[in-house]
Each structure stands twice: as structure tokens, then as C-alpha cells.
BAFI-3210 file (N, C-alpha, C; in Angstrom, 3 decimals, decimal comma, padded with zeros to 6 digits):
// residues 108
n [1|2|3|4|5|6|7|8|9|10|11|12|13|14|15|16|17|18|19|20|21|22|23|24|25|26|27|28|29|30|31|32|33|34|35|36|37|38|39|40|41|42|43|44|45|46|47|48|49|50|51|52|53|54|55|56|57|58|59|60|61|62|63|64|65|66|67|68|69|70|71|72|73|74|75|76|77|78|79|80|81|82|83|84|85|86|87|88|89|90|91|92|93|94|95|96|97|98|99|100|101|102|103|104|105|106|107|108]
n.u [000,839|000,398|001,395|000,438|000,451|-000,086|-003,319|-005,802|-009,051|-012,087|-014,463|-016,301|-018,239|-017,743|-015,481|-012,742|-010,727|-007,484|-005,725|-003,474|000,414|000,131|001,727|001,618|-000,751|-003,955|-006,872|-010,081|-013,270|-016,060|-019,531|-022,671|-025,488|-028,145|-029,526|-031,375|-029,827|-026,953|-025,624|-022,120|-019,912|-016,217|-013,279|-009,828|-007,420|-005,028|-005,864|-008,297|-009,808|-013,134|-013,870|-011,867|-009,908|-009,096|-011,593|-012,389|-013,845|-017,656|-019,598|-022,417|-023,381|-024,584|-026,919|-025,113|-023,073|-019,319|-016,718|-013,695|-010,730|-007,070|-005,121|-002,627|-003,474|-006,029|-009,284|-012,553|-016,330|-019,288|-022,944|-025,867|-028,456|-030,805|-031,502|-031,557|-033,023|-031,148|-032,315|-032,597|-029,706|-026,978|-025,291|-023,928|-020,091|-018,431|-015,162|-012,371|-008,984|-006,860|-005,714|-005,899|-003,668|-005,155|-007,930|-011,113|-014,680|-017,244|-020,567|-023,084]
n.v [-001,179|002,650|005,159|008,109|010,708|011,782|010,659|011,277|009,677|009,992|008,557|010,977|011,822|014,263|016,539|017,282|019,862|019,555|017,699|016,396|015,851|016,981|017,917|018,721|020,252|020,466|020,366|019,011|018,958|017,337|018,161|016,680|018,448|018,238|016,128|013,337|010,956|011,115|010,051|009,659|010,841|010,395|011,503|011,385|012,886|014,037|015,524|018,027|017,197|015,825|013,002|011,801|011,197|008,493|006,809|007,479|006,578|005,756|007,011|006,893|009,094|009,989|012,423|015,212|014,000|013,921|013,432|013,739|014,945|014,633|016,340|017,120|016,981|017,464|017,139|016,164|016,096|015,002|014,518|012,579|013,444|013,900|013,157|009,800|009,028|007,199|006,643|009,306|010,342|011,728|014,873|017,949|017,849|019,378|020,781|021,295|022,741|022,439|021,779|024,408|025,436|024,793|024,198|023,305|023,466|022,159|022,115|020,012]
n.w [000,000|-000,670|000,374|000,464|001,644|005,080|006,622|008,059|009,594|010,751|012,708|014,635|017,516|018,546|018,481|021,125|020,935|019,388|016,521|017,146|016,160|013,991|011,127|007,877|006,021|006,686|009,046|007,975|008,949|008,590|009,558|010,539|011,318|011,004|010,035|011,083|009,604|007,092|004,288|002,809|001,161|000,309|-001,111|-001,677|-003,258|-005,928|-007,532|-009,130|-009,944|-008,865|-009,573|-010,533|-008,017|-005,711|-003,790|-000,455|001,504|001,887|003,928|006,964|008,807|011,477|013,161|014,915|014,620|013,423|010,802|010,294|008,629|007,982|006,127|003,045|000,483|-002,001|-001,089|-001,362|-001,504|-000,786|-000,573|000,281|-002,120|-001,378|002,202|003,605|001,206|-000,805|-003,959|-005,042|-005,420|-005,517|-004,283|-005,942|-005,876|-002,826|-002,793|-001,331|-002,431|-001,401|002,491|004,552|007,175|009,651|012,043|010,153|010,364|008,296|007,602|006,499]
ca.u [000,000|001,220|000,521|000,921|-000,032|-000,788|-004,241|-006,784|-010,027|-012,362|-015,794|-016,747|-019,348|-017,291|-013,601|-012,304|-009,392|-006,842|-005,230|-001,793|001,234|-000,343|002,835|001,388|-001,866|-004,580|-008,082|-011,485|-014,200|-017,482|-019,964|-024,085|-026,021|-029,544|-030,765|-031,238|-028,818|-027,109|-024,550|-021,477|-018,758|-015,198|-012,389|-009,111|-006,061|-004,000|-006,567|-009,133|-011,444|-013,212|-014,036|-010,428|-009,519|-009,916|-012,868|-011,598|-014,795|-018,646|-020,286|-023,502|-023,458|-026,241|-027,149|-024,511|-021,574|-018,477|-016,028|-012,218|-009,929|-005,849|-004,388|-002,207|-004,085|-007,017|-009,886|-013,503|-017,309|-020,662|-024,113|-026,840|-029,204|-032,456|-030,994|-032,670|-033,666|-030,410|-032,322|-032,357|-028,624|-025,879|-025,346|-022,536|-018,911|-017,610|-013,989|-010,857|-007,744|-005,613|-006,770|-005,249|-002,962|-005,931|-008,920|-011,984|-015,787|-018,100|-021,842|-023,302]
ca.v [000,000|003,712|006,411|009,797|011,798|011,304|010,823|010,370|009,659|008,928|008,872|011,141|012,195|015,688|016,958|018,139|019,755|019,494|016,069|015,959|015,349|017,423|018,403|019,426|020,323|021,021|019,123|019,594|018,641|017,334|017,835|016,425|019,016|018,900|015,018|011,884|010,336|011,472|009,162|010,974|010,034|011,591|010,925|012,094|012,775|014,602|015,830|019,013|016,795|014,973|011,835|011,067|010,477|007,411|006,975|007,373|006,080|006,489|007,190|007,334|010,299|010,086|013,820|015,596|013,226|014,657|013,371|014,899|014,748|015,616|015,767|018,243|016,949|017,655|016,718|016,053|015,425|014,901|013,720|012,384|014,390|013,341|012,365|008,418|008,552|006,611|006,696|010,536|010,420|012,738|016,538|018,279|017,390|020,058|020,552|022,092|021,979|022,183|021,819|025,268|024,732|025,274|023,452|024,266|022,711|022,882|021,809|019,376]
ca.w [000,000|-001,120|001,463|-000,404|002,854|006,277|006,550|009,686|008,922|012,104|012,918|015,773|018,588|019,240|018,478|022,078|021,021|018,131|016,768|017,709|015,447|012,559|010,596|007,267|005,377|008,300|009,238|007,418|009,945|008,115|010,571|009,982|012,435|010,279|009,358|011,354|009,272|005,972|003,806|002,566|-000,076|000,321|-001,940|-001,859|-004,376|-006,363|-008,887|-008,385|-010,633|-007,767|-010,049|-010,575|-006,974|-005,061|-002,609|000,484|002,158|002,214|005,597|007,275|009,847|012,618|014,016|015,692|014,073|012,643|010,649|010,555|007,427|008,150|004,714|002,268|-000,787|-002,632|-000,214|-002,010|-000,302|-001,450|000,545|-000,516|-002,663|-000,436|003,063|003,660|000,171|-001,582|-004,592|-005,331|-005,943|-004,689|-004,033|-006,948|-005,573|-002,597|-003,145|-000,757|-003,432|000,127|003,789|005,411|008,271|010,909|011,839|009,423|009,984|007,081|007,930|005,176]
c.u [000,880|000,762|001,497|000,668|-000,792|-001,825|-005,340|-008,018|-010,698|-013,958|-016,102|-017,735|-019,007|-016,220|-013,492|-009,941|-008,573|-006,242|-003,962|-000,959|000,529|000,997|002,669|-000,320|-002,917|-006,486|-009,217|-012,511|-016,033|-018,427|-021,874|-024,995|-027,602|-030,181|-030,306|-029,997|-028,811|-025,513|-023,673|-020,474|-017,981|-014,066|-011,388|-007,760|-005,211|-004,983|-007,826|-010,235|-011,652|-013,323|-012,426|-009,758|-009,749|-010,696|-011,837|-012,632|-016,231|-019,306|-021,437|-022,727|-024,733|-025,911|-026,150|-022,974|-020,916|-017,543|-014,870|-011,259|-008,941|-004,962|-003,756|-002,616|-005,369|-008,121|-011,456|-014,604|-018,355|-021,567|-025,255|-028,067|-030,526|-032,068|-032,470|-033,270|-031,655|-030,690|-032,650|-031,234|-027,539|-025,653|-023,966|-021,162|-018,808|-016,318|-012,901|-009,344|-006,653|-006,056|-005,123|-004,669|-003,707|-007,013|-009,926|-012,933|-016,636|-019,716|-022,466|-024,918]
c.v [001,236|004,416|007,500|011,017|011,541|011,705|010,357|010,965|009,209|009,358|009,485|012,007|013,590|015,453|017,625|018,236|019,334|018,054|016,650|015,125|015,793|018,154|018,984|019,424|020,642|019,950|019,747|018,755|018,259|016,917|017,823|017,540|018,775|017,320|013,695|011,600|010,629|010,296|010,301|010,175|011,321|010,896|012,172|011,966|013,766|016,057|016,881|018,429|015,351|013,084|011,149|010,464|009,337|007,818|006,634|006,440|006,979|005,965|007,453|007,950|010,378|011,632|014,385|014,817|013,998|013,843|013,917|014,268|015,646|015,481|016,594|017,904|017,371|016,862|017,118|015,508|015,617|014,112|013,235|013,816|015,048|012,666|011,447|008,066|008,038|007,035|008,069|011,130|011,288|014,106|016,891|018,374|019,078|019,833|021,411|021,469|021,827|022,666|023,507|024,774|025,024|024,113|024,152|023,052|023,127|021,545|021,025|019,947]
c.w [000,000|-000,167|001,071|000,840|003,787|006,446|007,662|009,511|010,430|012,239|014,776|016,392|018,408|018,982|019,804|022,099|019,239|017,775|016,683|016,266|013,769|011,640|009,128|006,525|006,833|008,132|009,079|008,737|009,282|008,833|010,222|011,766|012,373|010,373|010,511|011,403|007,350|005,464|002,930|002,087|-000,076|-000,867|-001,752|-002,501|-004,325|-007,366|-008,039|-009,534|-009,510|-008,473|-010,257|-009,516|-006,292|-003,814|-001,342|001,685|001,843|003,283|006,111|008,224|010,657|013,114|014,911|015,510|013,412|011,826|009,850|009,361|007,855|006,783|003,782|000,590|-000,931|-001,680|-001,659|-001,210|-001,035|-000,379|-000,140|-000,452|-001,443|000,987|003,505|002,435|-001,156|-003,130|-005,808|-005,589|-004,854|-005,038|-005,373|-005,456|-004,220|-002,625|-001,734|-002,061|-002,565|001,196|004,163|006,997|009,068|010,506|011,363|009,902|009,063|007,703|006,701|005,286]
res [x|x|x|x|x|x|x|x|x|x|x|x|x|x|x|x|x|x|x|x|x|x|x|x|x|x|x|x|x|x|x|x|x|x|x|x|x|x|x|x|x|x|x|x|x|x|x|x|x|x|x|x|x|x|x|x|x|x|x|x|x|x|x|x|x|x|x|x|x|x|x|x|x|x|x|x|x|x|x|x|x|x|x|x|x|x|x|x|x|x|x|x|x|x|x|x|x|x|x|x|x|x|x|x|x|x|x|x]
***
């Protein structure tokens, strides 16, 4: 396995606090405040065309879940169109072309 950039991916309740041993690129925070539960497809590369990167994972998010991306590449996210409705598709691609050295949350 290739690891192009240290990457920590985690499913959580609450961030208290910064992650430790962040040395470059900085941590996106995708946090579900609004639905039940919404499913969420990230992928991340090299490439600012999100289809080119590999899937990094897709995630259900229950209410009040976050999950934290530490990475100096191209970061990519999408949710579903219709949260609980799968078959309504997915939202157009958000993009970061590089996480800023700070912590950022963006609200889906």
C-alpha cells in the first residue's frame, strides 16, 4: 500500500481539542447538524477533478456526528441528494484543493 499523505479519517461524537502530530496540510471537519442520518462520499487525491480520486470512504453520519480529514491533498465530499432517500442520488462534488494549516468545519 502507497501512502501519499498522512491521513486520519475517524468517525466522531465531538472533536475536544486538536489532533496531535499534525505536521502538514490542516483538518477539514465534516460535521451532519440537520438530518437523522445522511450518507457521505469523500475521496481524496491529487486531482481538483473529484471523479479522478480514489474513494476514500462512504459514511452514514447520525445527528450531531463529525467526521475529521488531516491531509495536504485535494480533499472532495458529497451527501446524498435526499438524506434516507439513496435513490435521489448525490449533491454536486464540494472541493478544498488544500486543507489550510488550521482546523476548518463545514456543515453538510
Amino acid at each position: 500500500m502507497i501512502v501519499r499523505t498522512l491521513v486520519t479519517v475517524m468517525m466522531l461524537g465531538s472533536l475536544g481539542g486538536t489532533l496531535a502530530g499534525q505536521t502538514t496540510g490542516g483538518t477539514l471537519v465534516l460535521h451532519n447538524a440537520q438530518w437523522d442520518s445522511v450518507r457521505v462520499e469523500a475521496r481524496l487525491g491529487l486531482s481538483p477533478e473529484c471523479e479522478a480520486n480514489p474513494v476514500v470512504a462512504v459514511r452514514t453520519l447520525r445527528r450531531g456526528q463529525r467526521w475529521a480529514f488531516v491531509s495536504g491533498d485535494v480533499l472532495c465530499w458529497r451527501r446524498e441528494r435526499r438524506p434516507g432517500d439513496a435513490n435521489q442520488g448525490w449533491t454536486d462534488w464540494e472541493r478544498l484543493l488544500s486543507l489550510p494549516a488550521t482546523r476548518n468545519e463545514v456543515e453538510l
